[in-house]
C-alpha positions as CSV (number, residue, x, y, z in Angstrom):
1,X,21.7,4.3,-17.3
2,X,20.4,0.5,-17.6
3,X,17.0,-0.2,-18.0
4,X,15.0,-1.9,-15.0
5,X,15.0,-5.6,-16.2
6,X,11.0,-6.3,-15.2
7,X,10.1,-10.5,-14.1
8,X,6.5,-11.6,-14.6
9,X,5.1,-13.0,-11.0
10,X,5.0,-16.7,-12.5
11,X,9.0,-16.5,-13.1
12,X,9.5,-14.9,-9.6
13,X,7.7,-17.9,-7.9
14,X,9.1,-20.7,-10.1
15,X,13.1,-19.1,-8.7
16,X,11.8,-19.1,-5.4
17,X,10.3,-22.2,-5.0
18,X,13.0,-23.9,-6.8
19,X,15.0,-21.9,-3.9
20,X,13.0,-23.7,-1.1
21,X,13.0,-26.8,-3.1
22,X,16.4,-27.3,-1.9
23,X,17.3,-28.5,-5.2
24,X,19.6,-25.6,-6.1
25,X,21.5,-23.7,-4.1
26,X,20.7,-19.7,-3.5
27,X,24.1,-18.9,-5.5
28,X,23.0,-21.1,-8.3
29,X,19.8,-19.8,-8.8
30,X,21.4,-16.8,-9.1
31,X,23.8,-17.6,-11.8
32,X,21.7,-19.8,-13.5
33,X,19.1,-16.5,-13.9
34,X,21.2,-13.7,-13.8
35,X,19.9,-12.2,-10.4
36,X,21.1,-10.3,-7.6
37,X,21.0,-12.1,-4.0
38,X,19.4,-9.1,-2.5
39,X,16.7,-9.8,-4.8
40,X,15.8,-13.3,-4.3
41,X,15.9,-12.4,-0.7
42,X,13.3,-9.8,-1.5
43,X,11.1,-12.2,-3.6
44,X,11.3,-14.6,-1.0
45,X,10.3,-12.1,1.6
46,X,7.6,-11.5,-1.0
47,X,6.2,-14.8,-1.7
48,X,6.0,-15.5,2.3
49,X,3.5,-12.9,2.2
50,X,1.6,-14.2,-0.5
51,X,2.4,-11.7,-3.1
52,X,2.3,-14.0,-5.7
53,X,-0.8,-15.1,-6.1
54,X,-0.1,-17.7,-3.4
55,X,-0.9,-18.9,0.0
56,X,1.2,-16.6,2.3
57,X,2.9,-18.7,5.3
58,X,1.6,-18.6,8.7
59,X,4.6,-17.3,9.7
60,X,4.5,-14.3,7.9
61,X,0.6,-14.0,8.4
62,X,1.5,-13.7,12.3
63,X,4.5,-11.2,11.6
64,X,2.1,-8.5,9.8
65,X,-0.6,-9.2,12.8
66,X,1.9,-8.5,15.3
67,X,3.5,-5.1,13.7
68,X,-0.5,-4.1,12.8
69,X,-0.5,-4.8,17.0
70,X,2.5,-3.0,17.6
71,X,1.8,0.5,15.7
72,X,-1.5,0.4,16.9
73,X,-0.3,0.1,20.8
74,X,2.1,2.8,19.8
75,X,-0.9,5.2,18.5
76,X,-2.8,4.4,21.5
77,X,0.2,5.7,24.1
78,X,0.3,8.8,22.5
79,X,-3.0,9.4,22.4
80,X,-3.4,8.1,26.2
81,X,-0.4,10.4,26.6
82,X,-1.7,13.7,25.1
83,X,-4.8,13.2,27.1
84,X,-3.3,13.1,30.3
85,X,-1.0,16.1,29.8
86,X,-3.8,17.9,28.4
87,X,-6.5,17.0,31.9
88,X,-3.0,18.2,34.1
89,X,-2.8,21.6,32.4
90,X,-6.5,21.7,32.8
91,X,-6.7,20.8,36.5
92,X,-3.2,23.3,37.3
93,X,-5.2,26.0,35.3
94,X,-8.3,25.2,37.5
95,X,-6.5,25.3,40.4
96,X,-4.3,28.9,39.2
97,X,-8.0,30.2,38.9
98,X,-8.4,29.5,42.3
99,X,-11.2,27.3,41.7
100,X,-11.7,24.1,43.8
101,X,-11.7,21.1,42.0
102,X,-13.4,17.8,43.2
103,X,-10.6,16.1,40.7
104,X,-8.0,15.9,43.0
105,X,-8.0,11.9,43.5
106,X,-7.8,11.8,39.5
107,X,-5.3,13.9,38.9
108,X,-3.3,11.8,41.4
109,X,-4.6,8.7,39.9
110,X,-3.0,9.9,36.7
111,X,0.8,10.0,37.5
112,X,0.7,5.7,38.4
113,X,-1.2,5.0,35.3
114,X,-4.6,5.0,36.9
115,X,-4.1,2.1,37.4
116,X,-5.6,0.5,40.4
């Protein structure tokens, strides 16, 4: 088994900016430092987010916004999900009961979205 070759942060942002330097090309810089591809790719993912002690790019800045947006939309429609199918068992258990329920215009307000 090899042992994990570790880079300091300082090397790993003096290959990639050499990479978006242009001066080299992405092969070279991987001969030149004995380096896989995949894991200049990584580091370059890396830097765009600022992870080494540097500036991260707008564009990445706006990618981890957007996914933060994303999962939290996701939690949300679940949530709004669970709570409707919980307030139609409650209403079709009200109604099982025989109780009358003054509900009725939410309960159909529910299967469009309530929206209005």
């Amino acid at each position: 088994m090899r042992n994990q070759r570790r880079f300091s942060l300082e090397f790993k942002r003096q290959v990639v900016e050499e990479s978006l330097s242009g001066q080299s090309s992405l092969a070279q810089l991987c001969r030149r430092y004995n380096i896989g591809s995949s894991l200049l790719y990584h580091w370059k993912k890396q830097y765009s987010r600022g992870k080494f002690n540097n500036e991260p790019t707008e564009e990445a800045a706006l990618k981890d916004r957007v996914g933060q947006l994303e999962r939290l939309v996701g939690k949300l429609t679940l949530e709004n999900e669970f709570l409707k199918k919980g307030l139609e068992n409650s209403l079709s258990q009200s109604r099982r009961n025989g109780k009358s329920s003054n509900n009725s215009s939410l309960s159909s307000g529910l299967s469009d979205g309530g929206a209005n």
